[in-house]
SEFI-892420 format. One line per 2 residues: number of its first residue (from 1); for each residue x, y negated, z negated of C-alpha. Coordinates in pm, 1 decimal. Each point is the difference from the previous one (the first is absolute). Last residue first. Example, Ala and Ser with C-alpha at 12.3 -4.5 7.8 and 13.67 -1.06 7.14 Angstrom:
2 = 1367.0 106.0 -714.0 | -137.0 344.0 -66.0
% end
This chain:
650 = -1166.7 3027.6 809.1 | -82.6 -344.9 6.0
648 = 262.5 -145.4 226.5 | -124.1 332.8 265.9
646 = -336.1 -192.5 -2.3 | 147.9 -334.6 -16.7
644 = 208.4 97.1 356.7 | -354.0 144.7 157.2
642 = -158.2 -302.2 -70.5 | 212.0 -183.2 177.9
640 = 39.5 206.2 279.2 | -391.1 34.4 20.3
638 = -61.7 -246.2 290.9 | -384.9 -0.8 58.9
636 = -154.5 -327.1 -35.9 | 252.7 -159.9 -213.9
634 = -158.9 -190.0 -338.3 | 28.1 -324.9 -85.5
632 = -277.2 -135.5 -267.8 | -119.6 -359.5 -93.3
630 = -157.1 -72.7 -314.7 | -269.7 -337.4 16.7
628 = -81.8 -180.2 -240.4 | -154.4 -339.7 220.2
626 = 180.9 -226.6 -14.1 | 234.3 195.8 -173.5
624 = 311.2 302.4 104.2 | 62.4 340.0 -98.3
622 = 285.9 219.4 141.3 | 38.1 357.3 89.7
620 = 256.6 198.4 237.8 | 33.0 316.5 177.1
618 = 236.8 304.8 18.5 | -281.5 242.7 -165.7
616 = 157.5 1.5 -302.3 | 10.6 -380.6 51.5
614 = -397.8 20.8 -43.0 | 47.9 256.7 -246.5
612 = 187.2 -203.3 -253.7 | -188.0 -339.7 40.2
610 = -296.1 154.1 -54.7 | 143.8 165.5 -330.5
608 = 105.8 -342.4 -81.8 | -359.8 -138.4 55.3
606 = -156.9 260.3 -260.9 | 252.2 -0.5 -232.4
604 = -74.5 -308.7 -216.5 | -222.8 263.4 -222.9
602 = -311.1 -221.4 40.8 | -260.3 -33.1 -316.3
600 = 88.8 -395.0 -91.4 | 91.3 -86.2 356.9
598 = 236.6 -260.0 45.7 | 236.8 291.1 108.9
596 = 356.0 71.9 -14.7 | 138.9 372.1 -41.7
594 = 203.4 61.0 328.8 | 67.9 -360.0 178.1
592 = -256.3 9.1 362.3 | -148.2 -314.5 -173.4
590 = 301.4 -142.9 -128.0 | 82.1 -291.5 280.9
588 = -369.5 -35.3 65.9 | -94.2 -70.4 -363.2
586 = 249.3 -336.7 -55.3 | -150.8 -101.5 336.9
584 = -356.5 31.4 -140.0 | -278.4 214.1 155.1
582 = -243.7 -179.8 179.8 | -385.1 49.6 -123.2
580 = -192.0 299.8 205.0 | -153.0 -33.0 326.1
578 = 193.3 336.9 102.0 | 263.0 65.5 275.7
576 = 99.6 377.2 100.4 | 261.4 12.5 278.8
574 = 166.0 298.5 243.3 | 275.9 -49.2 179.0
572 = 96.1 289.3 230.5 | 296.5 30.8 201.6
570 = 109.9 20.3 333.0 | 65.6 -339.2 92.5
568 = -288.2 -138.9 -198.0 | -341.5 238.4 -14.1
566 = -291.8 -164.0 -192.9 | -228.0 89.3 -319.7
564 = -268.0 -185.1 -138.9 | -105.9 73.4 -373.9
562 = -244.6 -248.8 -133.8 | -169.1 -43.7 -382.9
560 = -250.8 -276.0 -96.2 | -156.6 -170.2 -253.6
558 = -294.1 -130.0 -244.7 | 116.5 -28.7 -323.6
556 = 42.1 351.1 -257.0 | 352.2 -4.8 21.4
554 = 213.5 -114.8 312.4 | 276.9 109.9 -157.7
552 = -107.3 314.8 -150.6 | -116.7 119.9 376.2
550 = 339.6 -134.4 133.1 | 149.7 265.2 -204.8
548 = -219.9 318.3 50.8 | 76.6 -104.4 402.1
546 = 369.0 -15.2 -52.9 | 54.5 321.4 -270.6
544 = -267.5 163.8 265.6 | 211.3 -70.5 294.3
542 = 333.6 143.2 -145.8 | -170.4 342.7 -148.7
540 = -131.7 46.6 339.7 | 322.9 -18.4 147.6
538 = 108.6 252.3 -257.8 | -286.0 248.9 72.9
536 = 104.6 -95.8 396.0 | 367.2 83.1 -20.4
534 = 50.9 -174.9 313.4 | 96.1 -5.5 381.6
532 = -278.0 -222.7 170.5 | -272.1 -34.6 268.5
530 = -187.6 -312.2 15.6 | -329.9 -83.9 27.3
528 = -12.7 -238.8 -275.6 | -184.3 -336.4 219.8
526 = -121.3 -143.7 -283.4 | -151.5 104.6 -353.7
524 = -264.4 -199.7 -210.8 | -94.7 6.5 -394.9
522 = -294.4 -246.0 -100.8 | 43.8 -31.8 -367.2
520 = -295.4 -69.1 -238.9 | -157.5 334.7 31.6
518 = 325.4 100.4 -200.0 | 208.3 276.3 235.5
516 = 69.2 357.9 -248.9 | 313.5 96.3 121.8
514 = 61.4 411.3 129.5 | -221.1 -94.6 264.0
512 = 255.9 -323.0 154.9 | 347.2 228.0 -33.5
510 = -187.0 232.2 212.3 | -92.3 -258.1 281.2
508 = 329.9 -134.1 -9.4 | 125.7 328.1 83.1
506 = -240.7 70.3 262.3 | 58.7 -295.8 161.5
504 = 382.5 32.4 7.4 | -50.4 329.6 209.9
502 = 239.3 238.6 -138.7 | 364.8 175.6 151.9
500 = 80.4 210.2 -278.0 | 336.1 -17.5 -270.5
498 = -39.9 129.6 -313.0 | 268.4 -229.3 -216.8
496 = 225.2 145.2 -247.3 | -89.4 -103.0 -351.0
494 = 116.8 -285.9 -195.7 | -137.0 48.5 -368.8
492 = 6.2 -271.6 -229.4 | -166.3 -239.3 230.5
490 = -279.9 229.8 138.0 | -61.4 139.6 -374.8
488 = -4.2 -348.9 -179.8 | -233.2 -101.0 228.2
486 = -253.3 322.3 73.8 | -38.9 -72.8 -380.0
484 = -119.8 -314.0 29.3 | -257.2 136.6 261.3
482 = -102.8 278.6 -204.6 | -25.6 -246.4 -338.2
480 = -205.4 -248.0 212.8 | -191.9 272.4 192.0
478 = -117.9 173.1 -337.2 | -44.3 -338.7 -206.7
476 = -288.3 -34.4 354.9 | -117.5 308.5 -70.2
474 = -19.0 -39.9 -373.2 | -195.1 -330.6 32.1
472 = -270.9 155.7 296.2 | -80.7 284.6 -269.2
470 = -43.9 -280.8 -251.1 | -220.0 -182.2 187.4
468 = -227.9 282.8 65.9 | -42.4 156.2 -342.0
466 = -112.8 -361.2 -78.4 | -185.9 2.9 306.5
464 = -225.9 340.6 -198.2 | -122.9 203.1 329.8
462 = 367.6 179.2 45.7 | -104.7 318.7 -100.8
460 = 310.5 231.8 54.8 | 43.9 253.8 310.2
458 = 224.2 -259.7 280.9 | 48.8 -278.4 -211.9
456 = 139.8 211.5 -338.4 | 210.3 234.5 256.8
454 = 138.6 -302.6 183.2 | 118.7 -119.0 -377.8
452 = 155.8 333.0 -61.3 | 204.6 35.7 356.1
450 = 118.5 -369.7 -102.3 | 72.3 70.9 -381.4
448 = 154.7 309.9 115.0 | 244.4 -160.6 269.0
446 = 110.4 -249.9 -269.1 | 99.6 275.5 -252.6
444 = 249.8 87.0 298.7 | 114.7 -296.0 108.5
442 = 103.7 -121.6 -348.2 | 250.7 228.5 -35.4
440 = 130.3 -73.5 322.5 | 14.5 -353.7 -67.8
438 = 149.8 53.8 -343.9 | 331.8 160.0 186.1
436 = 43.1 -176.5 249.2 | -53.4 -301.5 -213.1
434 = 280.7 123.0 -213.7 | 217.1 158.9 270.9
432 = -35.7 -362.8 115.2 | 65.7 -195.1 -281.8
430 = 352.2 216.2 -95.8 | 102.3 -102.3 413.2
428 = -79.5 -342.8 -82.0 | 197.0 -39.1 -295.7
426 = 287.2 201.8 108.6 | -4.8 -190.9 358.7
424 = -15.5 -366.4 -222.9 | 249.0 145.3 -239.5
422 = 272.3 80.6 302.5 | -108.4 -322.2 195.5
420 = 94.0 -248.8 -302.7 | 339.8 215.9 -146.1
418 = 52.9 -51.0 475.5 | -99.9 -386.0 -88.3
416 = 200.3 -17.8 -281.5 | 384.2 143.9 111.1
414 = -44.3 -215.6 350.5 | -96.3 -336.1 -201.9
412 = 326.0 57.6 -217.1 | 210.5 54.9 308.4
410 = -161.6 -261.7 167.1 | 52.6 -245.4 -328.2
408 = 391.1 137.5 7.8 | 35.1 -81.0 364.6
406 = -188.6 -300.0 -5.8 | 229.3 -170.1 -290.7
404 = 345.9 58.3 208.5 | -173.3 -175.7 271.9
402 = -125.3 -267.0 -156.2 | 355.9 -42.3 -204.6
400 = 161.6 -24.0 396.7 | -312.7 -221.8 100.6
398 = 88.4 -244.6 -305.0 | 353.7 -18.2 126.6
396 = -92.7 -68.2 311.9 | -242.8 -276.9 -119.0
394 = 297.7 -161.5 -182.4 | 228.9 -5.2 296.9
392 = -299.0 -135.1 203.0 | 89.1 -319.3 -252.3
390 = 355.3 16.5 -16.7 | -5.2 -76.5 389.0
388 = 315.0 188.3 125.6 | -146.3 323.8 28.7
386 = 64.4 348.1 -182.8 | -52.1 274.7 151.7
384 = -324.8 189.2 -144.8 | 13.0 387.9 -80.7
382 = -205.4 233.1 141.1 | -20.8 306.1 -188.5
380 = -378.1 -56.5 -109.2 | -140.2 268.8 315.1
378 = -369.0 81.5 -71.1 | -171.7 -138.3 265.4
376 = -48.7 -316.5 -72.7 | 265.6 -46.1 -190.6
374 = 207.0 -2.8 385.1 | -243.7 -290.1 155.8
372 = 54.1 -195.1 -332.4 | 379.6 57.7 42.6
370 = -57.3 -117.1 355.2 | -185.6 -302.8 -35.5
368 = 347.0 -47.4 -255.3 | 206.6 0.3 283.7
366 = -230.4 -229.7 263.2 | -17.7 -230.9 -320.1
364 = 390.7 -30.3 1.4 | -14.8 -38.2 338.4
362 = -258.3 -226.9 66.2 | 131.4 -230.3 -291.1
360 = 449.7 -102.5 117.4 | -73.8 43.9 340.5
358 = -409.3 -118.6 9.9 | 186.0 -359.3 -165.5
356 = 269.9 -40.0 279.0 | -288.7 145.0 325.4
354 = -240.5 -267.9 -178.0 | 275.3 -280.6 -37.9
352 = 53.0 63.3 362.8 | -312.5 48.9 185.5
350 = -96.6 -311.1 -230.8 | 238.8 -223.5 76.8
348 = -61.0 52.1 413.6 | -361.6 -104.2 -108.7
346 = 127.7 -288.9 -158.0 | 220.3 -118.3 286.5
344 = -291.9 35.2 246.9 | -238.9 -203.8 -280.1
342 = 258.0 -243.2 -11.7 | 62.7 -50.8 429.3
340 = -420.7 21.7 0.5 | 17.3 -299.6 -213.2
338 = 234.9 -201.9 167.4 | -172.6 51.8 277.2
336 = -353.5 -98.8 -121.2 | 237.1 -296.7 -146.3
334 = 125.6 -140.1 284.2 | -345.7 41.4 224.3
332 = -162.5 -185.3 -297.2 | 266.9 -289.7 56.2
330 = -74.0 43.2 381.0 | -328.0 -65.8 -27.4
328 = 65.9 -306.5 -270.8 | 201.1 -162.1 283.0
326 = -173.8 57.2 284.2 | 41.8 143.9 356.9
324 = -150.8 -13.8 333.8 | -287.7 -226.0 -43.9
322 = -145.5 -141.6 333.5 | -246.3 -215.2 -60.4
320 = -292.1 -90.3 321.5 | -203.7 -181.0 72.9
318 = -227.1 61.5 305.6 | -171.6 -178.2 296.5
316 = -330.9 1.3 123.6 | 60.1 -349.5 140.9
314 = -304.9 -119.3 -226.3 | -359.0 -111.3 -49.2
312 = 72.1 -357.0 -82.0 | -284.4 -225.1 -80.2
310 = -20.1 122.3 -376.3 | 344.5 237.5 -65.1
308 = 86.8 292.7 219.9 | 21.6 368.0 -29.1
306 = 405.6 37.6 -17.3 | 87.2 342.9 -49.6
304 = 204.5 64.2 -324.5 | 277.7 206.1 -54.7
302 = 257.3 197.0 -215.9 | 249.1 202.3 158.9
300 = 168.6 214.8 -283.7 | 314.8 170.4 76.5
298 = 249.8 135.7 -328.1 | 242.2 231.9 53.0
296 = 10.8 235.2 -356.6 | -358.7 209.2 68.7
294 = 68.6 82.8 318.5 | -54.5 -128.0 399.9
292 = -153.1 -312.1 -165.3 | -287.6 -85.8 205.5
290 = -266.5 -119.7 -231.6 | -277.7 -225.0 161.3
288 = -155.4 -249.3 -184.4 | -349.5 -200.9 24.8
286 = -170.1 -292.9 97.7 | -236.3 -27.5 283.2
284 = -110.4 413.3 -34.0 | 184.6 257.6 224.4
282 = -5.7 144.3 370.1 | 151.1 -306.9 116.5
280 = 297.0 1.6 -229.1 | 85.1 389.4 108.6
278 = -7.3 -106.6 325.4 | 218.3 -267.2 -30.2
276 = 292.4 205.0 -212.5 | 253.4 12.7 245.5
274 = 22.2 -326.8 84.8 | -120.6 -116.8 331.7
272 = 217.0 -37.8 287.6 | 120.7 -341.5 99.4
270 = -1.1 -114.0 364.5 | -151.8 -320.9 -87.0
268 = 109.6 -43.3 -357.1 | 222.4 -262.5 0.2
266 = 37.7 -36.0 -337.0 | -35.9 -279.6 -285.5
264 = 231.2 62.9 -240.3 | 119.4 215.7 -280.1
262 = -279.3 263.2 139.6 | -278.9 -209.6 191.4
260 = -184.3 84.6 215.7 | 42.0 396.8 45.9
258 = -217.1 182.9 242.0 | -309.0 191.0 -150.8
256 = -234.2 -71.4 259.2 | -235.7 -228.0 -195.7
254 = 339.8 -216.7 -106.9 | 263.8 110.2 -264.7
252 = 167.2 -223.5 -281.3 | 235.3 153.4 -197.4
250 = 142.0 -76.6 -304.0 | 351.9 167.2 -157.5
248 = 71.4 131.9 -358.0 | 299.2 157.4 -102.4
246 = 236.1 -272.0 30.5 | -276.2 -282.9 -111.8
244 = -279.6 -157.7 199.4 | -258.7 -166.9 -227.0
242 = 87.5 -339.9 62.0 | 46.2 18.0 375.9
240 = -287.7 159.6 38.8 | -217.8 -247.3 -118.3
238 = 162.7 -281.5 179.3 | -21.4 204.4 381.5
236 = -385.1 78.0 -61.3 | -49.4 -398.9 -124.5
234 = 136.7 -75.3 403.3 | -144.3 267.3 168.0
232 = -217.0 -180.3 229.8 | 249.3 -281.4 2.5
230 = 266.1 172.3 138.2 | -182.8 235.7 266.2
228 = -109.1 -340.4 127.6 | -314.4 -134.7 58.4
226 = -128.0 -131.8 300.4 | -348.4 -236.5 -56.1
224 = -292.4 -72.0 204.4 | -265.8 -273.3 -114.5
222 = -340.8 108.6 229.2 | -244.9 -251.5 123.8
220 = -290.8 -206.4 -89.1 | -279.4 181.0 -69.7
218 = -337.4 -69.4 -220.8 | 52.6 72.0 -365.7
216 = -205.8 -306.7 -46.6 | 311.9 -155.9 -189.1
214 = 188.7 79.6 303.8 | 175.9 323.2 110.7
212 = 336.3 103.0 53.4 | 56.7 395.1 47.3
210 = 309.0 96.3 -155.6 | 266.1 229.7 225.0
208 = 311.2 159.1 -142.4 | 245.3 157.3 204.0
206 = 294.5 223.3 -95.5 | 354.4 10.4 3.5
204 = 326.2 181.9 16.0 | 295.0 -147.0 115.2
202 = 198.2 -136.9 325.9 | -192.9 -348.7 47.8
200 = -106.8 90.8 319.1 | 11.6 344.3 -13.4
198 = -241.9 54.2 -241.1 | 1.7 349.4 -173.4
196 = -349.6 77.5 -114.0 | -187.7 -11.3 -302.2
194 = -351.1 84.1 98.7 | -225.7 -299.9 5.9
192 = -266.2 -184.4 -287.8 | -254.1 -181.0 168.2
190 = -301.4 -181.9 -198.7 | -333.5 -172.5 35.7
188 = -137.8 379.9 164.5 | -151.2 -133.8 322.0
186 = 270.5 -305.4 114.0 | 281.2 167.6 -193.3
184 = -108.6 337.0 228.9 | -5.2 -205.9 339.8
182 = 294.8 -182.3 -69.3 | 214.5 323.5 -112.8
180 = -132.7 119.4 365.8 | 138.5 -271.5 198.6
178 = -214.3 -172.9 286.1 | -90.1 -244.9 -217.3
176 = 363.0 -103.1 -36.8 | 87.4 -290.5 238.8
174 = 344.0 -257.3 -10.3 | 238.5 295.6 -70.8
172 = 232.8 15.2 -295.5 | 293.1 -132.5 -92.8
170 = 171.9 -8.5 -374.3 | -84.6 -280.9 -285.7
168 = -272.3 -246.5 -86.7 | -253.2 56.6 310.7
166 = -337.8 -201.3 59.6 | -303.8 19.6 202.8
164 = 60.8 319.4 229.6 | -279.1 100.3 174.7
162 = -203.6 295.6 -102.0 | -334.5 -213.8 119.6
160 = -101.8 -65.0 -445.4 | 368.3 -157.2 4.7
158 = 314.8 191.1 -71.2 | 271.4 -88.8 -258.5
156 = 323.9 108.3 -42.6 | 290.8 132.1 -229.4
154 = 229.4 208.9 112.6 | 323.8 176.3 -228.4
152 = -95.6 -91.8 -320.9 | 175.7 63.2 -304.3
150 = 332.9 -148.3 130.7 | 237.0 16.4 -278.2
148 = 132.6 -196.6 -296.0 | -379.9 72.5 -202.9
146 = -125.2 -346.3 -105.8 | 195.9 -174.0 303.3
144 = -78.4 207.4 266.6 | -409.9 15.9 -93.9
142 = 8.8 -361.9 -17.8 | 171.4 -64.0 318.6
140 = -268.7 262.3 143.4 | -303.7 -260.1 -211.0
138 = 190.3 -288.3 217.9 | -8.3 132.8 315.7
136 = -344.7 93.9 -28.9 | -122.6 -379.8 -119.3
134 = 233.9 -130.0 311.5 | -205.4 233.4 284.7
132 = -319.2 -99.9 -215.1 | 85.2 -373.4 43.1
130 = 162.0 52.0 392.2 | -356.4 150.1 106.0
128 = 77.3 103.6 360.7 | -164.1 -216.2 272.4
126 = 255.0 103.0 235.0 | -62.0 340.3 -41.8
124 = 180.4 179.3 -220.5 | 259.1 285.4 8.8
122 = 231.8 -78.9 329.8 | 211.7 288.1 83.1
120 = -1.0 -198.9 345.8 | -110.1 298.2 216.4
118 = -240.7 158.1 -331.9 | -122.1 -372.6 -59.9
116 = -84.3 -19.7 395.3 | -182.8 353.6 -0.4
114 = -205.8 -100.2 -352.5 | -114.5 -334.8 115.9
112 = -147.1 206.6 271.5 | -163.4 264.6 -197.9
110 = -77.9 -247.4 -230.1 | -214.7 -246.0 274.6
108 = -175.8 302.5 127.8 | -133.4 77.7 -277.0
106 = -102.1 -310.7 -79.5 | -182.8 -12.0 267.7
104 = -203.4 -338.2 -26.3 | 208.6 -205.4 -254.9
102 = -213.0 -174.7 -248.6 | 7.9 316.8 -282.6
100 = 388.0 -46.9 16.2 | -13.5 -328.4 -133.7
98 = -189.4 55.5 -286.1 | 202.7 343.5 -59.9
96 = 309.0 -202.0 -31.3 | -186.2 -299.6 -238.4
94 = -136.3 286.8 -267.2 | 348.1 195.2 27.7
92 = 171.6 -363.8 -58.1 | -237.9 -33.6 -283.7
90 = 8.7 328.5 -118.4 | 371.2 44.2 -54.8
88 = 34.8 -387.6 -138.3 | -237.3 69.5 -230.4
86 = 150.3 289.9 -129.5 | -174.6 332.2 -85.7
84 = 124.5 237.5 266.9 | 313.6 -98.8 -237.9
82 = -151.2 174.3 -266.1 | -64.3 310.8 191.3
80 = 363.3 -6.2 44.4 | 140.9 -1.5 -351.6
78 = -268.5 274.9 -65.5 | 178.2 220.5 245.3
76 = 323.2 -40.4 -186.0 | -164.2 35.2 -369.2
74 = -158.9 384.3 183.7 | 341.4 58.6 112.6
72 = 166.8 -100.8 -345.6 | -283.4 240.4 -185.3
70 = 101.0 284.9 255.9 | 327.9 -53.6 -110.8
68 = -59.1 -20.1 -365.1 | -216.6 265.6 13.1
66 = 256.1 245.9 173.7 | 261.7 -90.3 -280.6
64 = -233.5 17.8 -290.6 | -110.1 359.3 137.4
62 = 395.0 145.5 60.2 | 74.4 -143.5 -340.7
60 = -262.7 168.5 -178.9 | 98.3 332.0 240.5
58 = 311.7 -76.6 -121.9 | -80.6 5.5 -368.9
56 = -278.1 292.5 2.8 | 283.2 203.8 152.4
54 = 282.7 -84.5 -219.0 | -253.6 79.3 -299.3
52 = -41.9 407.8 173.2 | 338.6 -0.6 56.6
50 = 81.5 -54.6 -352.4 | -244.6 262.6 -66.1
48 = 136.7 207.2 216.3 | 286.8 -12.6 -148.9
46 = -90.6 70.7 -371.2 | -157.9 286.0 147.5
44 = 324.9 152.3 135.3 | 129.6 -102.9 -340.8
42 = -241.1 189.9 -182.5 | 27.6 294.9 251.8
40 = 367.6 53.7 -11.0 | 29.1 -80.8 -418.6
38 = -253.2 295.8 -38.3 | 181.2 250.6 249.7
36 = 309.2 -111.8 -133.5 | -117.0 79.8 -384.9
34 = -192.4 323.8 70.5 | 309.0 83.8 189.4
32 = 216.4 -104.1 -327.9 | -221.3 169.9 -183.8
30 = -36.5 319.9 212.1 | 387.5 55.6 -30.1
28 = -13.5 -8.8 -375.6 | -235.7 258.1 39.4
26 = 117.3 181.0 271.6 | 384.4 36.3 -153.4
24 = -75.8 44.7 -335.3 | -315.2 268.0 92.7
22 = 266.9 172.3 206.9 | 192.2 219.2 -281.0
20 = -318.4 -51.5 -261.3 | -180.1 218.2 268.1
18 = 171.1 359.8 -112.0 | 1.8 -89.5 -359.7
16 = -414.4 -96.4 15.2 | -56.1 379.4 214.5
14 = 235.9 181.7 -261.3 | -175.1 -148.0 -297.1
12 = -294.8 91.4 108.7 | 99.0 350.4 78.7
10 = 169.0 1.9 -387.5 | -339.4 -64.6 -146.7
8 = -162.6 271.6 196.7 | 289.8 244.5 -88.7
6 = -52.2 -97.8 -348.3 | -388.5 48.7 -57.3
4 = 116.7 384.5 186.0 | 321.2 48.4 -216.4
2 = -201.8 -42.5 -327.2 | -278.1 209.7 93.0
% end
C-alpha cells in the first residue's frame, strides 16, 4: 500500500522535475515576448494615433487654404461688380448705347468698324470714352501698386451692341457679341473661364465677365476682366508658404489632377496627374489618404476639394498636404525599435540564464525524480550525488534517510499484512466449516417442518383464519430460513458446475415461480430467447437473489420489475431494473462484499454468492442507479472458461 500512494507521488514528481529543465527558459522567455509583443503594439498604436492628429491637422490646413482662395476669388469678382456700379461706367455706357440706338444698321456699322480696328489694331472708335478709358487705367495702376505685380492682364468694357466702350490695359477686338463668353455673361449676369495658357502675355489666365446693368436692372453692357494665374492664387501661395516645413509640402491640383502649384506656380500644360487623383475623386471633400509603404515611412496626403464660396462656384480644384515625415512619428518609431532591440536582448537572456540555472536544478531534480522513480518499486539503494546548491543537497540527504526508512516500514508492512491474511483465511475458513456445518443440520429438521406443514394444508381443517394465518406465517419463516440457508451453503461450498446448453427464458421463468410476486409489482421480461452454456439450478439461484431483492426494495408501493436481454459481440447481457429508491454510493462499492447487508434478517451472502457463480461461469456482474439496475455478462456458448474453474475446483 505504501509503495503504490508512493509511486503515484513520485510520478508527479517525475513529470514537474522533468519540465522545471525548460519551464526557466520558456517562461522567462514568454515574458520578455509577452513584453515585446506588448511594447510593439502600444507603440504601433501610439503611431497611428499621431498620424491619426497629423491628419485632422493638414486636412484643417488643406480646408482653410482652399477657402481662403476661393474666398479671394469670390472678394476679386466682387471688386468688379462694384465697378459695374460707377457713375462714370454707366453714364458713358448710358450715352454709347444712346448713340448707337440712332444709327440704322448697327450691325453693319460694328462689323465694319471692327475690320478697320482689326487692320489698324485700333481698339475704339473714334468716339471712344477717354474718361472711362482713364478711370480703368487708373483702378489697373491701383491694382499694380497695392500688390507689386500685374493682377490684371485685360480690362475692357463693351456696350449693350458688344462694342467696345472702354479698355484700361491689354488689346482686344473692337466687337464681342458674336463671342460666346458674351452671350453667357449677357444671360447668366456672370462668366467665369477655364484657366488657360495665354500666349499673349505668356501665363496662365482666365476671364471674368460682369453683366452691367442700370438701376432698373435694364442692360447696359458687359465689364470683362483677365486675371492672372498670380492673382487668382495669390492668398493660396501666402498660406502655404507659412505652413510648409522640410517634411511637409502643399500642392495645389486643378479638375484634372495636374499640379498648380508645388513650390511655385507650374506650368502644368503637359503635366500628368498625380498618382493619387483617382483615389481623391472617389472620396469625400475633405479627407486623408495613407500611403506609407510600412508602418516606419511616413506618407499622408491630406486634401480638400474646393466647392466654392457665395458667387463663386469654383475651379474644382484641390488642396493638398503632403506629409512625409514627422518629428514625434519618428520619435515613436525610435523607441518601438528600441524596444523590440531590449525585448530581443532579453529573450536571448533568458535562453541563457534558463539553460545556466536548469544545469545546476534540472539535474539534480532529474536525479532525485529518479530515486523516487526507483522507491517506487521497491529498490532504496540509490544513493543521491551530491550537488553544488546546499539546498537540493539537503533534500538528497533527506531522500537517502527516506529511503533507508521505506525499506524497514515495507519490511514491517510485508511481515503484518501476510500475520493479517493468515488469521483472516483461519478465521474464515473456522466460520465456514461452522456454517457448513449448522446449515446442514438445519436443512434437515427444515425439510420436515415443510413436508409437515403441506401435510396440515393438504388433510387438516383449515376453516378457523387464525389456523390460516399462521399456516401462511410458518411457510413464509420456512422460505426465509431455506433461502438463507441456500446462502451460506452456495458460498461456503464451491461446487463443480453442471454444464447444459438452456433457454435463458426458461430459466428466468423458474427463478420467477419459485418467488412469491406482490400484486403490487408488475414483473416484465424482454426479448430472452437466447441459448446459453450454464449451470441452470445455479443460474436460477443468481436471478432469484436479484429479483427477491428488488422486490424488498421496492416494498409494498406500487412498482415494477423488467428483465430485457440483448446479444453484444458475442455475448449476452442480461439486465433487471426495478422502481425502487437509489442505492447509495457508499452501498454500491460493498454490495457484492461477503457478509454486508442493510437488511436486518439477510445473511450478507446472498449477492456475493451471485457474484461467485456468475464469474464461475467466466462472466461478470455490476450494479448501477437511476434506475437499480444489475447488469450480467455471460458467453453464449463458449465453455472453456467454465471448463478451467471446473477442473480449479476439483
Amino acid at each position: 500500500m505504501i509503495l503504490k500512494q508512493f509511486k503515484s507521488l513520485s510520478d508527479c514528481f517525475v513529470v514537474n522535475s522533468l519540465k522545471l529543465s525548460t519551464t526557466l527558459i520558456i517562461g522567462t522567455f514568454v515574458i520578455f515576448l509577452i513584453f515585446g509583443i506588448y511594447g510593439y503594439y502600444s507603440f504601433s498604436i501610439s503611431i497611428q494615433e499621431v498620424n491619426k492628429l497629423l491628419a485632422s491637422r493638414n486636412e484643417g490646413f488643406a480646408f482653410n487654404m482652399m477657402q481662403d482662395l476661393d474666398e479671394h476669388i469670390d472678394k476679386r469678382i466682387g471688386d468688379f461688380r462694384q465697378i459695374t456700379q460707377l457713375s462714370v461706367v454707366q453714364d458713358s455706357l448710358k450715352t454709347s448705347n444712346e448713340k448707337f440706338s440712332q444709327i440704322t444698321d448697327v450691325q453693319k456699322v460694328i462689323e465694319q468698324q471692327d475690320i478697320i480696328n482689326k487692320e489698324k489694331n485700333q481698339p475704339f472708335i473714334p468716339s471712344s470714352d477717354v474718361e472711362l478709358t482713364s478711370e480703368l487705367t487708373d483702378l489697373i495702376n491701383l491694382y499694380r501698386t497695392e500688390y507689386d505685380y500685374d493682377v490684371i492682364s485685360e480690362l475692357y468694357i463693351t456696350n449693350a451692341y458688344g462694342a467696345n466702350v472702354a479698355i484700361g490695359s491689354g488689346t482686344s477686338d473692337y466687337r464681342h457679341d458674336d463671342e460666346t463668353w458674351w452671350q453667357e455673361t449677357k444671360s447668366n449676369g456672370v462668366y467665369i473661364g477655364d484657366i488657360e495658357f495665354n500666349k499673349k502675355y505668356n501665363n496662365y489666365a482666365t476671364t471674368i465677365g460682369l453683366r452691367i446693368n442700370d438701376e432698373d436692372g435694364n442692360f447696359l453692357g458687359i465689364l470683362s476682366v483677365t486675371l492672372t494665374l498670380n492673382d487668382l492664387i495669390h492668398e493660396f501661395i501666402n498660406d502655404a508658404e507659412i505652413i510648409s516645413i522640410q517634411n511637409r509640402s502643399i500642392l495645389l491640383i486643378n479638375e484634372k489632377g495636374q499640379i498648380i502649384y508645388f513650390n511655385g506656380i507650374q506650368d502644368f500644360k503637359d503635366l500628368q496627374p498625380v498618382p493619387y487623383f483617382e483615389k481623391i475623386q472617389s472620396l469625400k471633400d475633405v479627407g486623408t489618404i495613407d500611403i506609407s509603404s510600412n508602418t516606419d515611412e511616413l506618407r499622408l496626403i491630406s486634401y480638400s476639394k474646393s466647392t466654392g464660396y457665395k458667387q463663386f462656384e469654383g475651379f474644382g480644384w484641390t488642396a493638398i498636404v503632403d506629409q512625409t515625415s514627422s518629428s514625434f512619428t519618428e520619435e515613436f518609431i525610435d523607441l518601438k525599435n528600441s524596444f523590440l532591440v531590449i525585448s530581443a536582448l532579453g529573450m536571448t537572456s533568458s535562453v541563457i540564464i534558463g539553460l545556466v540555472m536548469s544545469y545546476f536544478i534540472s539535474r539534480p531534480l532529474r536525479s532525485l525524480s529518479q530515486m523516487a522513480k526507483q522507491f517506487s518499486v521497491g529498490e532504496f539503494n540509490s544513493k543521491f550525488k551530491d550537488s553544488k546548491i546546499s539546498e537540493i543537497n539537503m533534500i538528497g540527504k533527506s531522500f537517502d534517510q527516506m529511503g533507508e526508512s521505506l525499506k524497514k516500514l515495507i519490511e514491517t508492512e510485508k511481515k503484518l499484512a501476510e500475520s493479517h491474511v493468515k488469521m483472516k483465511n483461519e478465521r474464515l475458513g473456522a466460520i465456514g466449516q461452522l456454517s457448513a456445518s449448522m446449515a446442514h443440520d438445519l436443512k434437515n429438521p427444515l425439510a420436515t417442518i415443510r413436508t409437515s406443514s403441506a401435510i396440515i394444508q393438504k388433510f387438516g381443517d383449515n376453516k378457523d383464519p387464525e389456523v390460516k394465518k399462521a399456516i401462511q406465517r410458518m411457510n413464509r419463516a420456512i422460505f426465509r430460513m431455506s433461502h438463507q440457508i441456500d446462502d451460506v451453503l452456495n458460498f461456503v461450498r464451491m461446487t463443480p458446475l453442471t454444464v447444459s446448453e438452456k433457454k435463458l427464458s426458461d430459466i428466468l421463468n423458474n427463478s420467477i415461480d419459485s418467488l412469491e410476486i406482490p400484486k403490487n409489482i408488475k414483473l416484465e421480461i424482454k426479448d430472452s430467447d437466447f441459448i446459453i452454456s450454464c449451470d441452470y439450478k445455479k443460474m436460477e439461484t443468481v436471478f432469484s437473489n436479484i429479483i427477491l431483492n428488488a422486490i424488498q426494495a421496492i416494498g409494498d408501493s406500487a412498482g415494477s420489475i423488467l428483465i430485457i436481454s440483448r446479444s453484444i459481440n458475442g455475448e449476452i447481457e442480461i439486465k433487471i431494473s426495478d422502481s425502487g429508491p437509489e442505492v447509495t454510493q457508499e452501498i454500491l462499492e460493498k454490495i457484492f462484499e461477503p457478509l454486508f447487508t442493510t437488511k436486518q434478517k439477510g445473511t450478507g451472502l446472498g449477492l456475493s454468492s451471485c457474484k461467485n457463480i456468475i464469474e464461475q461461469h467466466g462472466g461478470s456482474i455490476s450494479v448501477q442507479n437511476n434506475p437499480t439496475t444489475f447488469t450480467i455478462i455471460l458467453p453464449k456458448k463458449d465453455n472453456k472458461t467454465v471448463r478451467d474453474f471446473n477442473e480449479k475446483s476439483e
